[in-house]
C-alpha positions as CSV (number, residue, x, y, z in Angstrom):
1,X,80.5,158.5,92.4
2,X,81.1,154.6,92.9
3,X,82.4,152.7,90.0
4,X,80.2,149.9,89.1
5,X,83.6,147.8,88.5
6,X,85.2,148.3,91.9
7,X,82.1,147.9,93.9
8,X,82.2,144.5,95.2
9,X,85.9,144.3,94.9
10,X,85.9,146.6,98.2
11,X,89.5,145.6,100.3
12,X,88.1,145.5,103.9
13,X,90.9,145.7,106.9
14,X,89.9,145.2,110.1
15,X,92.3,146.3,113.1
16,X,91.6,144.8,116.6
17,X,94.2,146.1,119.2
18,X,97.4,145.3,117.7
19,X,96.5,142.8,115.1
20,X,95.8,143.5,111.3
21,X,93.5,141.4,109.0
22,X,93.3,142.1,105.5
23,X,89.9,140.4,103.9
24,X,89.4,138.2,106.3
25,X,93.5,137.1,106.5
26,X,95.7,137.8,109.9
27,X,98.5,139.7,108.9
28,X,101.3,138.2,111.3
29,X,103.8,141.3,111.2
30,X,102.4,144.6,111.6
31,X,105.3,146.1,109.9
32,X,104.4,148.8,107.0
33,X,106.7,146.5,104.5
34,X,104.6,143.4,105.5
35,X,101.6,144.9,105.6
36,X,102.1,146.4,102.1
37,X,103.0,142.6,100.8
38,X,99.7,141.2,102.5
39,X,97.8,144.0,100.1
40,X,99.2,143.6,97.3
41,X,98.6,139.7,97.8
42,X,94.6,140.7,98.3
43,X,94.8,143.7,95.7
44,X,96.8,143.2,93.0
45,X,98.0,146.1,91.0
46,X,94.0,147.5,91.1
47,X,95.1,150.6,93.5
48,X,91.6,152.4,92.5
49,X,89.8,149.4,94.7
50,X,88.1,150.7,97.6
51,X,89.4,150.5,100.8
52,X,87.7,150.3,104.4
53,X,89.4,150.8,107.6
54,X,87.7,149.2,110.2
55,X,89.0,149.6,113.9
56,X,88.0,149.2,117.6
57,X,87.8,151.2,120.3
58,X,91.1,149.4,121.8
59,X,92.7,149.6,118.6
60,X,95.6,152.0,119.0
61,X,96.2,154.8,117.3
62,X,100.0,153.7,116.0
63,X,97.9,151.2,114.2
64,X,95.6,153.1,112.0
65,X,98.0,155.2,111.2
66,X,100.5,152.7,110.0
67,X,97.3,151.0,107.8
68,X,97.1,154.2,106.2
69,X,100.5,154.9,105.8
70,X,100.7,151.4,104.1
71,X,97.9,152.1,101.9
72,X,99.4,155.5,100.8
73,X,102.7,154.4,100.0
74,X,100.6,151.8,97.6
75,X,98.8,154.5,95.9
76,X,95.7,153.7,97.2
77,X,93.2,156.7,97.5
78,X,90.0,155.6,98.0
79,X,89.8,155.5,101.7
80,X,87.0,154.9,104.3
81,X,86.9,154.8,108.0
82,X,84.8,152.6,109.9
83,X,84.5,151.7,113.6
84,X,83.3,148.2,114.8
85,X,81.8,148.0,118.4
86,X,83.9,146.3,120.9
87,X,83.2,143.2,122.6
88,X,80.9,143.8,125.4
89,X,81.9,143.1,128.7
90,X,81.1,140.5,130.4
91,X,78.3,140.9,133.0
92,X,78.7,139.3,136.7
């Protein structure tokens, strides 16, 4: 069941290939210590805020898992994935 509190205070991260953004916000260091900072900037201390993973299909792997990793060592444990479509290629 959703929390009427949390839900519009959902923490959306969006990976694209190797690059991180947290609400909207690059994150310049994909680090897990960096990355961890950059929530806790967006969060706050509200660990029971939702959280969507969204990723490409050129995201790597490496990548989502650090996010979640990040996430878990936060506490966070309200976790959804979410793909985004790619850019579409170019026609000639």
């Amino acid at each position: 069941m959703v929390n009427p509190d949390h839900e519009d205070s959902t923490l959306w991260w969006n990976l694209r290939r190797l690059y991180f953004y947290i609400d909207n916000n690059e994150v310049l260091n994909p680090g897990v210590e960096t990355l961890k900072d950059a929530i806790v900037r967006v969060a706050g201390d509200d660990r029971a805020r939702p959280v969507v993973l969204r990723a490409d299909a050129r995201t790597q792997h490496q990548a989502v898992i650090t996010a979640m990793d990040a996430l878990g060592q936060l506490g966070f444990d309200r976790l959804s994935l979410a793909t985004m479509p790619s850019k579409a290629p170019e026609q000639r």
